[in-house]
Backbone as CSV, one residue per row, in Angstrom:
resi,resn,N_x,N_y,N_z,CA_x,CA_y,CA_z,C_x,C_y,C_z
1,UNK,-87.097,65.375,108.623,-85.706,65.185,108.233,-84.970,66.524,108.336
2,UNK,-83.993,66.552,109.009,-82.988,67.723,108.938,-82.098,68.350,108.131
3,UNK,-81.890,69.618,107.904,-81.250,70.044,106.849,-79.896,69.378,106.973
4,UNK,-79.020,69.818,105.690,-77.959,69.040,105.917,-76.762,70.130,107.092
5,UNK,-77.189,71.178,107.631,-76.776,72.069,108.605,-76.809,71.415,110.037
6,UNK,-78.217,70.791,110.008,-78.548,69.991,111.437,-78.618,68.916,111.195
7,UNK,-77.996,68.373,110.704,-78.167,66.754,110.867,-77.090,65.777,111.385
8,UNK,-75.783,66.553,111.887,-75.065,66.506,112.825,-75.677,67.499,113.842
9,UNK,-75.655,67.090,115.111,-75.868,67.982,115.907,-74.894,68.891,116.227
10,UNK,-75.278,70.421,116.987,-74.320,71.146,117.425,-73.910,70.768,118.895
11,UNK,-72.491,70.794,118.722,-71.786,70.592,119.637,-72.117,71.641,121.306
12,UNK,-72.173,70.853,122.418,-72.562,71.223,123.516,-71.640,72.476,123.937
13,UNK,-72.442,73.970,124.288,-71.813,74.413,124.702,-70.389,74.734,125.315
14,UNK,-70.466,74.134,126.397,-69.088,73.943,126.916,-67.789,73.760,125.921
15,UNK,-68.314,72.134,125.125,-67.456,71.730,124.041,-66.931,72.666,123.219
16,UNK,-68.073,73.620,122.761,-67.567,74.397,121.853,-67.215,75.301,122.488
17,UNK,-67.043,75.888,123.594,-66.139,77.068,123.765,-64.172,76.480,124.051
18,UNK,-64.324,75.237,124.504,-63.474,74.963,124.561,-62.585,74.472,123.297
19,UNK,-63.361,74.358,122.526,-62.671,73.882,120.912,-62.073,75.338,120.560
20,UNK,-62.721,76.627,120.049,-62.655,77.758,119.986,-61.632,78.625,120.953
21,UNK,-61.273,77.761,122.349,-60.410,78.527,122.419,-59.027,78.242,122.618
22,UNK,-58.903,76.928,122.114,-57.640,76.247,121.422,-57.479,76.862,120.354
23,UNK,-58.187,76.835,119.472,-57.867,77.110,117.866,-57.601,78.430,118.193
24,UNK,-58.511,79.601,118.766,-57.478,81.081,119.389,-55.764,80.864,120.059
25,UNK,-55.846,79.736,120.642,-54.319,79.877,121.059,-53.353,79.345,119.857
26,UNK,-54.051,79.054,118.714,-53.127,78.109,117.289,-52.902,79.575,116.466
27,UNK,-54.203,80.374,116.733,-53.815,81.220,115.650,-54.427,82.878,116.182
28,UNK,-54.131,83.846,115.435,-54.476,84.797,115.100,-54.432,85.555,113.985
29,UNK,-55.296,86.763,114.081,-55.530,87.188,112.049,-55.098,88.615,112.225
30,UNK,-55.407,88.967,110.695,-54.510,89.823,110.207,-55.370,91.795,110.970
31,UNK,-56.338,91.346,111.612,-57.128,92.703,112.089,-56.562,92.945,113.613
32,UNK,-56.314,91.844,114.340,-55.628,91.770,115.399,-54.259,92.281,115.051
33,UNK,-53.336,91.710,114.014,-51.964,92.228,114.095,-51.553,93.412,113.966
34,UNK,-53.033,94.398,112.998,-52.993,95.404,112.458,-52.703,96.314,113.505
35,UNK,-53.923,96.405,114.439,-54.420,96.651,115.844,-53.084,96.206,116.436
36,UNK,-52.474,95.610,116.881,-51.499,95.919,118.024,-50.178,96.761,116.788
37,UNK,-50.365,96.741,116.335,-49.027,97.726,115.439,-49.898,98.971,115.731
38,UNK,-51.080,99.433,115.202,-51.480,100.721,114.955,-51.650,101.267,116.919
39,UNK,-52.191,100.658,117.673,-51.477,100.967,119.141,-50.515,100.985,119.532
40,UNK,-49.505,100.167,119.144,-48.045,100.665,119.311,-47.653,99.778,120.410
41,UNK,-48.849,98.570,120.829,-48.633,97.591,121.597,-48.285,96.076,120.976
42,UNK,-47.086,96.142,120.982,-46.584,94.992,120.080,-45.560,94.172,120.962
43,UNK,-46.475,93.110,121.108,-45.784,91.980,122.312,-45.669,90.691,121.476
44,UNK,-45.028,90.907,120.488,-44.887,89.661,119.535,-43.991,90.173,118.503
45,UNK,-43.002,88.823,117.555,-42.241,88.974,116.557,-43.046,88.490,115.200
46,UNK,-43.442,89.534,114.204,-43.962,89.203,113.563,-42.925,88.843,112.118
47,UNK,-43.099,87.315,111.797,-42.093,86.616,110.762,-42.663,86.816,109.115
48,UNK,-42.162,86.651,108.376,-42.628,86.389,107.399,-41.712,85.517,106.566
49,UNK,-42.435,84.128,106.240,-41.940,82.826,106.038,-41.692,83.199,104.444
50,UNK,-42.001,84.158,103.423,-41.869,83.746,102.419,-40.343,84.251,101.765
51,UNK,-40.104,83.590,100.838,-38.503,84.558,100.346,-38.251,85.734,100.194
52,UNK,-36.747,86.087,100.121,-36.318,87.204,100.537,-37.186,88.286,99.314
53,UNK,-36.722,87.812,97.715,-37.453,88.427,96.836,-38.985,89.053,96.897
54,UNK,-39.957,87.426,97.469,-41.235,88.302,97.694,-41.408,89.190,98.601
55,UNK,-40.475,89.174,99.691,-40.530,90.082,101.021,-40.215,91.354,100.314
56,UNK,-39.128,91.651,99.645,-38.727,92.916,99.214,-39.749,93.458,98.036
57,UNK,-40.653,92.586,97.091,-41.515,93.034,96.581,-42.699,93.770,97.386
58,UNK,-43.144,93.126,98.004,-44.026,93.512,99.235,-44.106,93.356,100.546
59,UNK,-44.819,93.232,101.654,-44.735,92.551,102.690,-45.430,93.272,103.977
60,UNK,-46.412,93.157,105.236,-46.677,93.715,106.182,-45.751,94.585,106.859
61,UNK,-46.023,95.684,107.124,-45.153,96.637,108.037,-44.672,95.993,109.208
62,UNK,-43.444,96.180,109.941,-43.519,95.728,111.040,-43.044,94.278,110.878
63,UNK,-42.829,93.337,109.304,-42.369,92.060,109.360,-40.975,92.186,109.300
64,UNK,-40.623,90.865,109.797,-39.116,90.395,109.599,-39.059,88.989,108.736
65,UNK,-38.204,89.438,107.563,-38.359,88.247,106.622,-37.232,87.048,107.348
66,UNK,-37.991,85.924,107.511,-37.181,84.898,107.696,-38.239,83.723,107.070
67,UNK,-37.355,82.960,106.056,-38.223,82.045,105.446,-37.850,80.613,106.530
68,UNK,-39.021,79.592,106.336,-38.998,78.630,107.835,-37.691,78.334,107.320
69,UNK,-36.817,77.652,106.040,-35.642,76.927,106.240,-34.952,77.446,106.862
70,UNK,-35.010,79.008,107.648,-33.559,79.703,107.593,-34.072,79.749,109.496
71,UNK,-35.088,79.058,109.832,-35.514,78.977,111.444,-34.766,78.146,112.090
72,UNK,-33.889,78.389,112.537,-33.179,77.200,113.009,-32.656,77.700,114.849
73,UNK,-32.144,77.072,115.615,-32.008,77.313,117.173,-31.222,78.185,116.891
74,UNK,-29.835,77.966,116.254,-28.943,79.198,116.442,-29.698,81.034,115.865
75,UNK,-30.255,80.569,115.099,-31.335,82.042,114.166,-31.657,82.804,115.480
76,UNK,-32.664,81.433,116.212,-34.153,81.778,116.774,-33.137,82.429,118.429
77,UNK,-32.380,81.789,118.550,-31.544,82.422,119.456,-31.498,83.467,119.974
78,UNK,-31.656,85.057,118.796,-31.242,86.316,118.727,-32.650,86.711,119.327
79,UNK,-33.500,86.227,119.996,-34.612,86.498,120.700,-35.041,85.526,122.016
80,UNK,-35.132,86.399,122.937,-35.460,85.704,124.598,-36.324,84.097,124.169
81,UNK,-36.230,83.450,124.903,-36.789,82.642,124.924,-38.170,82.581,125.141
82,UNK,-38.625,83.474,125.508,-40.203,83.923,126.099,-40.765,84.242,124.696
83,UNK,-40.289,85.086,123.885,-40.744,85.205,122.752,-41.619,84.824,121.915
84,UNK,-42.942,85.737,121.961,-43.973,85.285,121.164,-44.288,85.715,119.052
85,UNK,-44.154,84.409,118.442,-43.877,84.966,117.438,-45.020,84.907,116.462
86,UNK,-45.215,85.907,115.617,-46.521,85.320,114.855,-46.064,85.356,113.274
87,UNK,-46.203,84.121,112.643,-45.561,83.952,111.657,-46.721,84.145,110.084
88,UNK,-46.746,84.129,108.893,-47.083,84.518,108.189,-46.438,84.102,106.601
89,UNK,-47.549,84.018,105.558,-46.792,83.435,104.372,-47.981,84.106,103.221
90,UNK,-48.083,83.604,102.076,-48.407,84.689,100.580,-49.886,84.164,100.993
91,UNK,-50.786,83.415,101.843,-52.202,83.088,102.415,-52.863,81.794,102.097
92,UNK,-53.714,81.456,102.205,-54.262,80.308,102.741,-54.064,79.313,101.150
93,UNK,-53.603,79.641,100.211,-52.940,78.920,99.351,-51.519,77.962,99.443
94,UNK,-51.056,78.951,100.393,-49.515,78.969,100.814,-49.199,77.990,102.463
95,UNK,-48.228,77.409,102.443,-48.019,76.380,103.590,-47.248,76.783,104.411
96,UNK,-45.925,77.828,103.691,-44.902,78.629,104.498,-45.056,78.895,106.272
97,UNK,-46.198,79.334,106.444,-46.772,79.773,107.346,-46.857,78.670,108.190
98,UNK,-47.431,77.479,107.745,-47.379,75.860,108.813,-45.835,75.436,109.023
99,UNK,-45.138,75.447,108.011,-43.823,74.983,108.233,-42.705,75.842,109.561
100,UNK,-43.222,77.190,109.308,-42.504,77.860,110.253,-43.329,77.463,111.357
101,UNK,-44.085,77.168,111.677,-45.200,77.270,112.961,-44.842,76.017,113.154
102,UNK,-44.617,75.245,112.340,-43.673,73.628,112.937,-42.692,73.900,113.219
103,UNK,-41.990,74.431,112.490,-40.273,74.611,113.016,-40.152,75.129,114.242
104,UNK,-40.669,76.123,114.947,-40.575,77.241,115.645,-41.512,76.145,116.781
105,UNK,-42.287,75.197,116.765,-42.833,74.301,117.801,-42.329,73.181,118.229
106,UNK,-41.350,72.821,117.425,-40.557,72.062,117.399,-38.829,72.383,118.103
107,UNK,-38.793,73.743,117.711,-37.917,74.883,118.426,-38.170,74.958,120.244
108,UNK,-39.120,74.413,120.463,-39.721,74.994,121.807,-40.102,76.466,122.010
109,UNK,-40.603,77.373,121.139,-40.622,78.303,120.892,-42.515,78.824,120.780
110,UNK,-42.618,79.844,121.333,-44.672,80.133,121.755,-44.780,80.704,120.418
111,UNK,-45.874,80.679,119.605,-46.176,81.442,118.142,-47.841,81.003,118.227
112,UNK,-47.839,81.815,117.385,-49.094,81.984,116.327,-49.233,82.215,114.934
113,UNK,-49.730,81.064,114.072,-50.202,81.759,113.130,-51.032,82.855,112.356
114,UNK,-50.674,83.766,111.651,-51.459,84.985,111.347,-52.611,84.155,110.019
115,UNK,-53.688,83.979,110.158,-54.694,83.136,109.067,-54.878,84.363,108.406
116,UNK,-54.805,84.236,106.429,-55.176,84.907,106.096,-53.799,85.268,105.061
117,UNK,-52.775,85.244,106.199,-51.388,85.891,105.292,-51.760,87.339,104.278
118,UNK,-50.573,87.193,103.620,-50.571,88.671,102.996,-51.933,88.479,101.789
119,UNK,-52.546,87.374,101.609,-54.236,87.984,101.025,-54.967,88.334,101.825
120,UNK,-54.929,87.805,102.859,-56.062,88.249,104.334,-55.787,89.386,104.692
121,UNK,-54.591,90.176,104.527,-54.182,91.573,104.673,-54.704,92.226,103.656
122,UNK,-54.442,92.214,102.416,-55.271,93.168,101.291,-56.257,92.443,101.519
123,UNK,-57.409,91.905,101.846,-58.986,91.883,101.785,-59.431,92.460,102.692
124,UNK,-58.408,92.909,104.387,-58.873,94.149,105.103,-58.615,95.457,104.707
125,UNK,-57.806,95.276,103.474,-57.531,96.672,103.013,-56.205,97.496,103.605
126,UNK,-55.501,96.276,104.679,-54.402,97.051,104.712,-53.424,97.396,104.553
127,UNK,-52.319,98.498,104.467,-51.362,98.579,103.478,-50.148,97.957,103.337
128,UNK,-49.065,97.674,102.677,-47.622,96.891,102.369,-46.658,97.566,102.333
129,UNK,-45.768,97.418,102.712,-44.139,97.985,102.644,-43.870,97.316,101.591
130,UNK,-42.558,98.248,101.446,-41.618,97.097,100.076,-40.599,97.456,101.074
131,UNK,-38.990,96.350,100.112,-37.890,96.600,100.464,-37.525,95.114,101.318
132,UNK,-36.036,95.529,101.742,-36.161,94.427,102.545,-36.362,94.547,103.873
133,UNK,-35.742,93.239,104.447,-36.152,93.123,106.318,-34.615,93.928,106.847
134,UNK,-34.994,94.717,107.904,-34.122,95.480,108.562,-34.156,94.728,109.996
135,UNK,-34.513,93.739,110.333,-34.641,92.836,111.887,-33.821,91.720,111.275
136,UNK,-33.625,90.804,112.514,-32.917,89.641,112.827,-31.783,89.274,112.088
């Protein structure tokens, strides 16, 4: 009898690389975002879905506070259409982060979610701005 680990089988190679690299195109995390800020290679708008208050309490370097209600065509406008955005909310407690990633897909608009949000950022240890958003 098989543990309860194997007792579904694992999915066939192939399958699983191809599952894995959908869910890479749904999302990305907070060591990757760090990494293209700390290179200075930043080919993405990084959002932050939560309110203006928590933004100015804290928030990732490099974010622009826009909470999803305030995502709208005319907003999303003030950026090319090519525009890759990676959006973000208080972490995997928090939904902010899906709602903008709906809005903004629904927008016709390319994104990623950052998994993890601003707890997945302090559990890599990395640091927060205060204040508010100076973008969009």
């Amino acid at each position: 009898m098989p543990s309860p680990v194997a007792e579904i089988p694992a999915a066939a190679a192939d399958i699983a690389a191809a599952h894995y690299a959908a869910k890479l195109a749904f999302e990305t995390d907070c060591s990757d975002v760090h990494a293209a800020f700390a290179s200075g290679k930043i080919d993405f708008v990084l959002l932050d879905a939560r309110s203006p208050a928590l933004f100015a309490q804290s928030h990732i370097p490099g974010a622009i506070n826009l909470p999803h209600g305030k995502m709208t065509a005319h907003r999303m406008s003030a950026w090319p259409a090519e525009t890759l955005f990676v959006v973000y909310c208080a972490g995997p407690h928090c939904n902010g982060a899906d709602k903008a990633a709906l809005r903004l897909s629904r927008l016709g608009l390319s994104l990623k979610l950052m998994i993890g949000g601003m707890t997945g950022w302090a559990d890599e240890g990395f640091s927060f701005e205060q204040g508010v958003s100076t973008g969009a």
